[in-house]
N, C-alpha and C positions, 0 to 999 in steps of 0.2 A: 610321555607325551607323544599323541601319534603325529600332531601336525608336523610339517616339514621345515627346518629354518632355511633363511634366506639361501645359504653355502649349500643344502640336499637339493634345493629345488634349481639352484646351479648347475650343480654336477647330472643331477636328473634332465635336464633340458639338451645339456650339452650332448649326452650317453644318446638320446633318443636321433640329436641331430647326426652322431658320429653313425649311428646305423642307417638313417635317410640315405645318407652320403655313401654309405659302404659301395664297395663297385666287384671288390674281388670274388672270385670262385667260392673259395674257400671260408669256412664262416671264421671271425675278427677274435683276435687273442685277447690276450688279458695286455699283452707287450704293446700292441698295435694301438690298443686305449694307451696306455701311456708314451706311445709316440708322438701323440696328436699336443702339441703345447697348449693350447687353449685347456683342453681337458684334464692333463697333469697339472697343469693351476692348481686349476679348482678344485682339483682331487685333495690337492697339499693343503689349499686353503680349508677347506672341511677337513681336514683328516690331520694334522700336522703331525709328526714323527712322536711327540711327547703324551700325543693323546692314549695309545696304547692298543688302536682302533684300526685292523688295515682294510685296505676296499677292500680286498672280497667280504668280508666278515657286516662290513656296512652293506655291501648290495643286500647279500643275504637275508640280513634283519632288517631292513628298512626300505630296499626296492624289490624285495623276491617276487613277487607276484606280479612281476615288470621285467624281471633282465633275470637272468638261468647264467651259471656257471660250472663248467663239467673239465677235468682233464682231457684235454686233447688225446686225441692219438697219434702214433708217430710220423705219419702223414702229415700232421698240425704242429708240427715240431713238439709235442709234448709238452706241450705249455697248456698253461687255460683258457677254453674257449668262453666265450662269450654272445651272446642272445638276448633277445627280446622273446618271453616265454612263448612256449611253444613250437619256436623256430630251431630250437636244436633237437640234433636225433640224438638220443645214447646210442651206445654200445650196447650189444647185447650184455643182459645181466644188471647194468648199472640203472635201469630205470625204474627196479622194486628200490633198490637204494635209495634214487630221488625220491621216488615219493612216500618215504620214511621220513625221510629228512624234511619233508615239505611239510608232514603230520604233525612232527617232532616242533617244527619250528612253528607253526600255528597256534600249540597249545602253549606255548615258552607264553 
């Protein structure tokens, strides 16, 4: 089912607001998403621990074409970055990757 249920169109509202909002230098973790209480709500309420489902694995499949996530660099503490597509650079080398995985994940 491609449409969205109530709990993605949640979490998708929220993601778009948290980026409006962003202020830092630096582009926004994966951490910094679940800093925000409002957002880890919701994240829990769609996703619950038993479902077997984690965000990244949901953005990927169900908002890729909307929000990009890539390992930081150590600059980024090493955690995962997070975007609204287009908005992140890679790394040199890791952007034939991406968009393997963009390919890969279109035909799924």
């Amino acid at each position: 089912d491609d449409e969205f249920s109530g709990a993605e169109i949640a979490v998708r509202a929220a993601l778009f607001d948290f980026f409006n909002a962003w202020s830092e230098s630096r582009p926004p973790t994966l951490n910094d998403v679940y800093r925000e209480d409002h957002l880890r709500l919701a994240i829990c309420a769609l996703l619950p621990k038993v479902c077997g489902v984690g965000f990244q694995d949901w953005l990927e499949r169900r908002v890729g074409g909307e929000f990009e996530v890539r390992r930081g660099d150590l600059s980024e503490g090493g955690t995962f970055v997070i975007q609204t597509v287009g908005e992140l650079v890679l790394p040199l080398g890791e952007e034939e990757e991406a968009e393997r995985r963009s390919r890969e994940g279109a035909s799924v």
